[in-house]
C-alpha positions as CSV (number, residue, x, y, z in Angstrom):
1,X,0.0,0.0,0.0
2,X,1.2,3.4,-1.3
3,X,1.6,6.4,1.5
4,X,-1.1,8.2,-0.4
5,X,-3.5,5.1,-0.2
6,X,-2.3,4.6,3.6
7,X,-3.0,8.3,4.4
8,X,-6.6,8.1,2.9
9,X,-7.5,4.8,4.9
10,X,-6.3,6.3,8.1
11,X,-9.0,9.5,8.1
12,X,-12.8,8.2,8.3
13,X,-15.6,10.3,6.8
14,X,-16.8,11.4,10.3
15,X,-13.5,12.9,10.3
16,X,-13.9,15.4,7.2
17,X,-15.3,18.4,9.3
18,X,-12.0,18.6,10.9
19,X,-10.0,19.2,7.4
20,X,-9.2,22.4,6.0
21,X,-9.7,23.1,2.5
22,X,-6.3,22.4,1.6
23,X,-5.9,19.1,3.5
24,X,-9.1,18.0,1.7
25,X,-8.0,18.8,-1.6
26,X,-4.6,17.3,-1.2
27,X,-6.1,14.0,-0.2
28,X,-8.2,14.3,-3.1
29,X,-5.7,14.7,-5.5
30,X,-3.8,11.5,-4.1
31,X,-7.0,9.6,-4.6
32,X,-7.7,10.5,-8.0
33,X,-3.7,10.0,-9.2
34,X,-4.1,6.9,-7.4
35,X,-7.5,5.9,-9.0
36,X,-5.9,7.3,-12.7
37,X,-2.8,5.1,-12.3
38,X,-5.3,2.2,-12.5
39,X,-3.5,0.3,-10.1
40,X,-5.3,-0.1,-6.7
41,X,-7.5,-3.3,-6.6
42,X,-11.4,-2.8,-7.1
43,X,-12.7,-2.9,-3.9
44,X,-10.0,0.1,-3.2
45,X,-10.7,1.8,-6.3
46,X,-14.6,1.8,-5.1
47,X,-13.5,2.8,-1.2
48,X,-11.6,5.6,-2.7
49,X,-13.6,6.4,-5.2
50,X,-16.2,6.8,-1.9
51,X,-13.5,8.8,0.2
52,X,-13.1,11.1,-3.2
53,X,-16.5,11.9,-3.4
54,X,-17.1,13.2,-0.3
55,X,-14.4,15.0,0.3
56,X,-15.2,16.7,-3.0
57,X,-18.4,18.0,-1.4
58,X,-16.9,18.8,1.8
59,X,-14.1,21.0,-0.8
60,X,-17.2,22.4,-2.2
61,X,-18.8,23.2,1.1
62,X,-15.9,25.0,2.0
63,X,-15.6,27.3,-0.9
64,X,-19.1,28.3,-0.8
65,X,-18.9,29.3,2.3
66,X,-15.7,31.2,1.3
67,X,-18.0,32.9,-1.3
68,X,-20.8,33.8,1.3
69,X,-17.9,35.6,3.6
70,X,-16.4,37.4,0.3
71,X,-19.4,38.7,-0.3
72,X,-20.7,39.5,3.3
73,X,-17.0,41.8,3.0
74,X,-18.0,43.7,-0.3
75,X,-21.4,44.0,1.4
76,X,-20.2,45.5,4.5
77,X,-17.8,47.7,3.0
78,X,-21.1,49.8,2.0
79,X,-21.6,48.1,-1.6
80,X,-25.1,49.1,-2.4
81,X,-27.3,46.4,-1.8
82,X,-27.3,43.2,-3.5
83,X,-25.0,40.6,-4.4
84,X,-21.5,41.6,-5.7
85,X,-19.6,38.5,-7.6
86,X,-16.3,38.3,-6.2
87,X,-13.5,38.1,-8.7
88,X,-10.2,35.9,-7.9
89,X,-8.2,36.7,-10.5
């Protein structure tokens, strides 16, 4: 077993409130290089595949609430009312 798959064994999905944004999407990425290399037996390949999935909506949780404080900011900062898209370029 590969660190990457060892690492994403070790964290259970109770466990996903407790990861940042970056700590989620790191394990992400290990699961889906490890998923792409096509070399993890199927019933890991599904467990993963599990893992991946739900830290992809805890990743997504996490940036919309990102997006909701960005634009609490613009709104506070005496934007006229409404929503202001936030640009992160």
């Amino acid at each position: 077993m590969t660190d990457a798959a060892s690492s994403t064994t070790s964290v259970g999905a109770h466990d996903l409130s407790a990861l940042s944004f970056e700590q989620a999407l790191a394990e992400l990425e290990k699961i889906v290089s490890e998923l792409e290399s096509g070399q993890a037996p199927l019933e890991r390949s599904i467990d993963i595949y599990e893992r991946g999935a739900a830290l992809k909506a805890h990743c997504e949780k996490k940036l919309e609430a990102a997006r909701l404080k960005v634009e609490k900011i613009v709104l506070g900062q005496g934007a006229a009312a409404g929503v202001e898209p936030a640009e992160f370029s």
